[in-house]
N, CA, C and O atoms as a GROMACS GRO file, in nm:
protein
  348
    1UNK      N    1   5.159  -1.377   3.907
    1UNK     CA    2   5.283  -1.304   3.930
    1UNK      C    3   5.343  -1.261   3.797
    1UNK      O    4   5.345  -1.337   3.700
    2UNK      N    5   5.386  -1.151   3.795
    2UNK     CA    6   5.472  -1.106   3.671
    2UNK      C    7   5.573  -1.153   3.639
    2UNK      O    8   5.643  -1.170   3.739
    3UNK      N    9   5.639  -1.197   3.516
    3UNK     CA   10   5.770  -1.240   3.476
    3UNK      C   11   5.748  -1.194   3.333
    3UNK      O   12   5.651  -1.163   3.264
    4UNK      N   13   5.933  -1.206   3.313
    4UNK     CA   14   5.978  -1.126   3.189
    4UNK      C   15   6.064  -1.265   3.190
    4UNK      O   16   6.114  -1.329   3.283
    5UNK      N   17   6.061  -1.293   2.990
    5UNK     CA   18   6.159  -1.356   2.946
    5UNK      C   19   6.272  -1.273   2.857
    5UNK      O   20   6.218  -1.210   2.766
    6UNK      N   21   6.399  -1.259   2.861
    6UNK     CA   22   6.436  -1.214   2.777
    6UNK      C   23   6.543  -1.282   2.683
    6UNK      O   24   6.584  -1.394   2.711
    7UNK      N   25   6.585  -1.219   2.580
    7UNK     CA   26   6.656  -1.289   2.453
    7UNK      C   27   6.698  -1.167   2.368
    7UNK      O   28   6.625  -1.077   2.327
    8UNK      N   29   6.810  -1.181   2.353
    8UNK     CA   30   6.928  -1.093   2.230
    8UNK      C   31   6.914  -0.946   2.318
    8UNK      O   32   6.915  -0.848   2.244
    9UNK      N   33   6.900  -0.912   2.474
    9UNK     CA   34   6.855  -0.811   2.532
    9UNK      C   35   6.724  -0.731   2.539
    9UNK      O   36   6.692  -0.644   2.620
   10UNK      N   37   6.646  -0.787   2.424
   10UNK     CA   38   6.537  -0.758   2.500
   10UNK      C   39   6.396  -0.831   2.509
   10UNK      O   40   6.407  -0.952   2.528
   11UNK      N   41   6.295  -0.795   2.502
   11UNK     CA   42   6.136  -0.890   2.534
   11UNK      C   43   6.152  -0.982   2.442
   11UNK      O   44   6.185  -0.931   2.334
   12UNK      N   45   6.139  -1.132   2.440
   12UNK     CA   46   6.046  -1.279   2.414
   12UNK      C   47   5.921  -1.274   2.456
   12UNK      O   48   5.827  -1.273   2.377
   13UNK      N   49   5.906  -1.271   2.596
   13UNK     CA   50   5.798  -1.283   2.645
   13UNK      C   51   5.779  -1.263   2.772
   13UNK      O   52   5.873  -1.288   2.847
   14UNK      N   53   5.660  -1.215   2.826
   14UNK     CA   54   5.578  -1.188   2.938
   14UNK      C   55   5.450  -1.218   2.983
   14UNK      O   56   5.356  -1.266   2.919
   15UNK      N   57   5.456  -1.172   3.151
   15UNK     CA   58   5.292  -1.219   3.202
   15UNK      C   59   5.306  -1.048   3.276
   15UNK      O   60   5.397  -1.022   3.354
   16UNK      N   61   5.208  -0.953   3.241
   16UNK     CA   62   5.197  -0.870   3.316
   16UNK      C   63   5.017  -0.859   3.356
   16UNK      O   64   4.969  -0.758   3.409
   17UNK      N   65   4.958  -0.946   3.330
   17UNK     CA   66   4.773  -0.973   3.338
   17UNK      C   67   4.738  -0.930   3.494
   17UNK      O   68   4.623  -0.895   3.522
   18UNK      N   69   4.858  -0.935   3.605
   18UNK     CA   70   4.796  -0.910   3.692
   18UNK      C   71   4.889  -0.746   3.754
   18UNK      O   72   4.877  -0.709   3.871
   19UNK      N   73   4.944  -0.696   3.686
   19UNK     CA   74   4.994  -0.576   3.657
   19UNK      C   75   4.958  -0.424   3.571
   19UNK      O   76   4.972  -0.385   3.455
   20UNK      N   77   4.899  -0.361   3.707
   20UNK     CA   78   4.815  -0.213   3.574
   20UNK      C   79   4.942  -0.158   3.501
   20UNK      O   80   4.957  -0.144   3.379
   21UNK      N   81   5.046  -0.123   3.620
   21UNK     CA   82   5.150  -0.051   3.564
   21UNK      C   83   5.235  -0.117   3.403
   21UNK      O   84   5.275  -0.065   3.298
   22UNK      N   85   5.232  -0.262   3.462
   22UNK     CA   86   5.316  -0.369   3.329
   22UNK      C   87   5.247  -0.344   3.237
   22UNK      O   88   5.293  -0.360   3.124
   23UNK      N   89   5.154  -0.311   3.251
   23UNK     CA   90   5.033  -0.338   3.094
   23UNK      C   91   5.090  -0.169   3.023
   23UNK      O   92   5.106  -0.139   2.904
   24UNK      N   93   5.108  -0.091   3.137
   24UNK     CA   94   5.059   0.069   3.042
   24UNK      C   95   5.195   0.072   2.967
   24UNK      O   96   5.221   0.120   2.856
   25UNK      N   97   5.306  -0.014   3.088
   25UNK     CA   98   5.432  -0.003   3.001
   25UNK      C   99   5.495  -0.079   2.890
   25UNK      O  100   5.603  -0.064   2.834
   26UNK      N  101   5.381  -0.180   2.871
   26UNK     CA  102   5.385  -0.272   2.721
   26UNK      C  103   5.359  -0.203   2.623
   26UNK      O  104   5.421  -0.196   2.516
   27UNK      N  105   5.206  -0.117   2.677
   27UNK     CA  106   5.153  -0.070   2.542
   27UNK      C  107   5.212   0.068   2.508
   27UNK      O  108   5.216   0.109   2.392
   28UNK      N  109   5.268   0.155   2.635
   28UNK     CA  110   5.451   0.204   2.537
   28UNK      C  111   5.539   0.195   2.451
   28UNK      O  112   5.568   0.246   2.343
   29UNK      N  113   5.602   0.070   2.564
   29UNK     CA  114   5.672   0.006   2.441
   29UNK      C  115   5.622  -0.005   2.271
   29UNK      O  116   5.656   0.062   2.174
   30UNK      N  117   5.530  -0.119   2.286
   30UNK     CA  118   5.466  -0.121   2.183
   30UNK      C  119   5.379  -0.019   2.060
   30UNK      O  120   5.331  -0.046   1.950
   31UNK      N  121   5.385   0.073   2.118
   31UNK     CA  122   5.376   0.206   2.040
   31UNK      C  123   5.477   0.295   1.973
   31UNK      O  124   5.445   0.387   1.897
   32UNK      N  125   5.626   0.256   2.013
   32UNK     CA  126   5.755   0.298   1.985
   32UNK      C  127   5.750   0.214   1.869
   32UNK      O  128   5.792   0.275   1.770
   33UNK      N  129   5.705   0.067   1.840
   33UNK     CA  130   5.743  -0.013   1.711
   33UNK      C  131   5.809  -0.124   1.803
   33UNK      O  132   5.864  -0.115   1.912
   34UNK      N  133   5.785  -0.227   1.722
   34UNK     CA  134   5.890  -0.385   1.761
   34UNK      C  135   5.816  -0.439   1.684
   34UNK      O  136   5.700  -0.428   1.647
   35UNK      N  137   5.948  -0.534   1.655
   35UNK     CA  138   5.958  -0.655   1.558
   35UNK      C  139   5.874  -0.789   1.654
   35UNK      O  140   5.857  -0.801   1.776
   36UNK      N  141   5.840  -0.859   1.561
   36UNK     CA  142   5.799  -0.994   1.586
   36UNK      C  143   5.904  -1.068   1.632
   36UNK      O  144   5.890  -1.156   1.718
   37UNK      N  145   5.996  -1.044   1.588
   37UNK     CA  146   6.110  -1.126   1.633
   37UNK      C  147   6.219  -1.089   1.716
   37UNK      O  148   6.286  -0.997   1.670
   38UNK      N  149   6.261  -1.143   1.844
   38UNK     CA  150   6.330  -1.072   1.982
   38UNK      C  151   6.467  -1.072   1.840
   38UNK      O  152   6.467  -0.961   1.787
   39UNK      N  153   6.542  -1.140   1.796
   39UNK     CA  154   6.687  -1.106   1.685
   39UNK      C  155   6.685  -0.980   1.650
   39UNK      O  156   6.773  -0.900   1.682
   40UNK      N  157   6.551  -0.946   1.558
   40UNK     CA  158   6.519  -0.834   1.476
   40UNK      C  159   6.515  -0.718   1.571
   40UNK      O  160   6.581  -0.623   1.528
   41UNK      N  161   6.461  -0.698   1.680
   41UNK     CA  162   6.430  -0.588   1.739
   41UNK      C  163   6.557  -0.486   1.801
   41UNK      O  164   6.636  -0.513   1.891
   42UNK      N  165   6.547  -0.380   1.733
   42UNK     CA  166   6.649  -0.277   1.797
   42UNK      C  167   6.566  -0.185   1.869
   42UNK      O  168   6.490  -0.111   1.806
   43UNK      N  169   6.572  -0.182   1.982
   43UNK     CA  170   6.490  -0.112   2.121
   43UNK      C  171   6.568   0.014   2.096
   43UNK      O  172   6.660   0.016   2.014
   44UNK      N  173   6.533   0.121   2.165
   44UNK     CA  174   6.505   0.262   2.112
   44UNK      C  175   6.577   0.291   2.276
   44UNK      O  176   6.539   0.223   2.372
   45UNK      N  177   6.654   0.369   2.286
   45UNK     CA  178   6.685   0.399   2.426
   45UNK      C  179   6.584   0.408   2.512
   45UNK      O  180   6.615   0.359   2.620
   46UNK      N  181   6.426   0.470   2.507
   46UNK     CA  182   6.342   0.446   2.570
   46UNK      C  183   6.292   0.375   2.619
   46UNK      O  184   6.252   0.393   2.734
   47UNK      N  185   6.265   0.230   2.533
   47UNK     CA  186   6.225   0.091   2.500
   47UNK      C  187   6.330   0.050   2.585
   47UNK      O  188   6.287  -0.024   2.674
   48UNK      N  189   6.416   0.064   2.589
   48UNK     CA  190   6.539  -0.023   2.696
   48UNK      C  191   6.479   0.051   2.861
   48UNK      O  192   6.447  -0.020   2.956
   49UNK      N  193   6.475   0.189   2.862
   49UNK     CA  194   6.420   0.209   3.033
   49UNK      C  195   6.295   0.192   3.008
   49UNK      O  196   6.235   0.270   3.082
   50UNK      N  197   6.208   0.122   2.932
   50UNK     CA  198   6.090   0.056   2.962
   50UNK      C  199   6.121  -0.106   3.002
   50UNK      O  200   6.076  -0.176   3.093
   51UNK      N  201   6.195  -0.130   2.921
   51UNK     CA  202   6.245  -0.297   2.995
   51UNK      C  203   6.298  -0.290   3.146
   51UNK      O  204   6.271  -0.366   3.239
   52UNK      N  205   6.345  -0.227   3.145
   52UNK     CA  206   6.422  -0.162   3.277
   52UNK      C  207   6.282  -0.138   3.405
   52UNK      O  208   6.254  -0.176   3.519
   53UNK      N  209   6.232  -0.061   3.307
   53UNK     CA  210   6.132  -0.024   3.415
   53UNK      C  211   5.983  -0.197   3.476
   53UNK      O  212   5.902  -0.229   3.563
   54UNK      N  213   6.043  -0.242   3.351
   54UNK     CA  214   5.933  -0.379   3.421
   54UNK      C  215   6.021  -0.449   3.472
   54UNK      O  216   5.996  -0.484   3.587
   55UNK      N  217   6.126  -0.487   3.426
   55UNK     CA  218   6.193  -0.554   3.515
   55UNK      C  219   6.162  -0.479   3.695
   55UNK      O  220   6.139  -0.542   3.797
   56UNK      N  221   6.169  -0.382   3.684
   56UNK     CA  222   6.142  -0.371   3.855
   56UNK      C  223   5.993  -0.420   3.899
   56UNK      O  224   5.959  -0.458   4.011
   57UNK      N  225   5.914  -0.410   3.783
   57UNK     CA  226   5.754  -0.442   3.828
   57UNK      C  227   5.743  -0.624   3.853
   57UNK      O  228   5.643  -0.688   3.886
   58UNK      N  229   5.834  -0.657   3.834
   58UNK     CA  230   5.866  -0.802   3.830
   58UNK      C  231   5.853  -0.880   3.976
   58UNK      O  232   5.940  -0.881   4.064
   59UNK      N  233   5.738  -0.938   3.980
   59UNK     CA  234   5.698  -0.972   4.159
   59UNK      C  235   5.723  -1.128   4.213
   59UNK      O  236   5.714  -1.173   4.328
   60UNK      N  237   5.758  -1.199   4.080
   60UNK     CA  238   5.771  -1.318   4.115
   60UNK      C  239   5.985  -1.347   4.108
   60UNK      O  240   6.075  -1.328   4.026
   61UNK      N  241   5.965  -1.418   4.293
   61UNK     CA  242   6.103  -1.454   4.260
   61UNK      C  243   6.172  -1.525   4.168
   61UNK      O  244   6.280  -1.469   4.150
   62UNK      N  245   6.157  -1.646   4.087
   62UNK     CA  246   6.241  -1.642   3.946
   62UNK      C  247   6.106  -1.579   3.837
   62UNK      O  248   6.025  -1.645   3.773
   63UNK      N  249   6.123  -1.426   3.848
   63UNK     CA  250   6.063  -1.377   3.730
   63UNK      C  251   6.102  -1.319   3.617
   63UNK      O  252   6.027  -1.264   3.537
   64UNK      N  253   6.278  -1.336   3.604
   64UNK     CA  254   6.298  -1.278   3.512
   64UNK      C  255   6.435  -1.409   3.436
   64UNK      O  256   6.522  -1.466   3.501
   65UNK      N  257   6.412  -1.418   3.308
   65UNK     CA  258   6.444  -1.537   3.247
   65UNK      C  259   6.556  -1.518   3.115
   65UNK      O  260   6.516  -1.463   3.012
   66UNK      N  261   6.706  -1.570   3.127
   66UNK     CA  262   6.731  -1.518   2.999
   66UNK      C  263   6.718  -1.676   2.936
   66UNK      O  264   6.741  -1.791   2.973
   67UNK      N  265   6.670  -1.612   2.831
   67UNK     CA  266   6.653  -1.767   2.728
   67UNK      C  267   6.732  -1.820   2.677
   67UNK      O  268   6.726  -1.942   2.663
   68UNK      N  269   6.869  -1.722   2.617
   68UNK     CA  270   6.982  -1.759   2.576
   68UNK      C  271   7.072  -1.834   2.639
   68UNK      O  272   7.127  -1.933   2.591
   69UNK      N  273   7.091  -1.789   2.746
   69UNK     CA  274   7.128  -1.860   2.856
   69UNK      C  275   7.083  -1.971   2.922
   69UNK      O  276   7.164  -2.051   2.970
   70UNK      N  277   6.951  -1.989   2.933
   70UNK     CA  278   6.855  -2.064   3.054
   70UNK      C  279   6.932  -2.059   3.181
   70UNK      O  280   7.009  -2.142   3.230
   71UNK      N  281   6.883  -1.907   3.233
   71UNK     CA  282   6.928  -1.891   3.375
   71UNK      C  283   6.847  -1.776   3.420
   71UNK      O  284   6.846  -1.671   3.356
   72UNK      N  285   6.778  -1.795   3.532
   72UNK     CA  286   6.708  -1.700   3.606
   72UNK      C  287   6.811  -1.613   3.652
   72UNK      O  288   6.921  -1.650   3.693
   73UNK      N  289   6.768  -1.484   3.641
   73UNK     CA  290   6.827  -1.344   3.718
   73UNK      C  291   6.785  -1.288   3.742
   73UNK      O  292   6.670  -1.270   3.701
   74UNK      N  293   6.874  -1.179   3.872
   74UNK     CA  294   6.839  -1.109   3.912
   74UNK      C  295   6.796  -0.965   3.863
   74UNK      O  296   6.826  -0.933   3.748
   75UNK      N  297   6.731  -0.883   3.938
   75UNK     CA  298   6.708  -0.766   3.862
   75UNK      C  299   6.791  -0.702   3.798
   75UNK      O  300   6.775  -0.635   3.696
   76UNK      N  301   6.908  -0.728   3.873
   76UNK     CA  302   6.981  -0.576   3.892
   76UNK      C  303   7.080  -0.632   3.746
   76UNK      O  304   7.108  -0.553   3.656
   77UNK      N  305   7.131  -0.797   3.744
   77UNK     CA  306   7.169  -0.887   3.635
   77UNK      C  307   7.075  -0.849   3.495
   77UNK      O  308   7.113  -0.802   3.387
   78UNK      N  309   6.952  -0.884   3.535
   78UNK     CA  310   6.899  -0.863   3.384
   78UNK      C  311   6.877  -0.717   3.367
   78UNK      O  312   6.808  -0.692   3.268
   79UNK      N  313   6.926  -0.580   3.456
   79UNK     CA  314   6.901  -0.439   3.387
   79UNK      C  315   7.022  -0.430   3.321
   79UNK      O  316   7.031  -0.366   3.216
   80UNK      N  317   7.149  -0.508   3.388
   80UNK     CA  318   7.269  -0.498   3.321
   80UNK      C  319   7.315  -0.551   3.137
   80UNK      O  320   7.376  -0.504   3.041
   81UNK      N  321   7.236  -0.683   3.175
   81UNK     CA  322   7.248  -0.771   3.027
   81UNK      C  323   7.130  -0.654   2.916
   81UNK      O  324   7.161  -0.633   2.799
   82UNK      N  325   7.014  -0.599   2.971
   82UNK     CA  326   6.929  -0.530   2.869
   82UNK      C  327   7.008  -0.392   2.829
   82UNK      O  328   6.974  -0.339   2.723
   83UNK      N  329   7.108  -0.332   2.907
   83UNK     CA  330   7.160  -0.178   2.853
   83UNK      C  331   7.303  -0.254   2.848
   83UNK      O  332   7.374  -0.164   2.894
   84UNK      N  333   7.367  -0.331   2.829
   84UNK     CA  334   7.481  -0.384   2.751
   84UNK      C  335   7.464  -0.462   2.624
   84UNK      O  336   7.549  -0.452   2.536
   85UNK      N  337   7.392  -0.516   2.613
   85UNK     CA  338   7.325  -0.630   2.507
   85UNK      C  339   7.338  -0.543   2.362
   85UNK      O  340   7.391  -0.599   2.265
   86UNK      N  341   7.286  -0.396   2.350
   86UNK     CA  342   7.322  -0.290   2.235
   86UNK      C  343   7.468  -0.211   2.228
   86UNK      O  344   7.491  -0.153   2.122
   87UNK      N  345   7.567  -0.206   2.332
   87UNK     CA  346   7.666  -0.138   2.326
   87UNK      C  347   7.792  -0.182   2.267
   87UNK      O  348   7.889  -0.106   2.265
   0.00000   0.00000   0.00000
């Protein structure tokens, strides 16, 4: 099942191995640039509706994780915390 961890608004970490779509939209992301480190990373307005966009690919019920917090959320919670987290 897919899950997203997130931290400072955006990617820590993920499982998208059983996801074609999660994968094409990592290696997006990851073609825009990111830091090694979730602190360091300033996501690109794109990079944010790519978080956005896995968060919906997200199939497992607690699949999406804020770390800062330690609290599972919901989608619609973690699209909110990823496009507020920069404003």
């Amino acid at each position: 099942m897919s899950h997203l961890i997130l931290k400072w608004g955006t990617l820590k970490g993920w499982d998208f191995s059983d996801s074609e779509k999660g994968k094409a939209l990592l290696k997006e992301y990851n073609s825009i640039g990111s830091s090694m480190s979730a602190i360091m990373q300033k996501d690109t307005p794109r990079q944010q509706e790519i978080i956005c966009e896995l968060i919906d690919v997200c199939d497992d019920p607690e699949g999406i994780f804020l770390d800062w917090d330690d609290k599972y959320v919901s989608k619609e919670e973690a699209k909110k915390y990823v496009k507020g987290s920069r404003e």
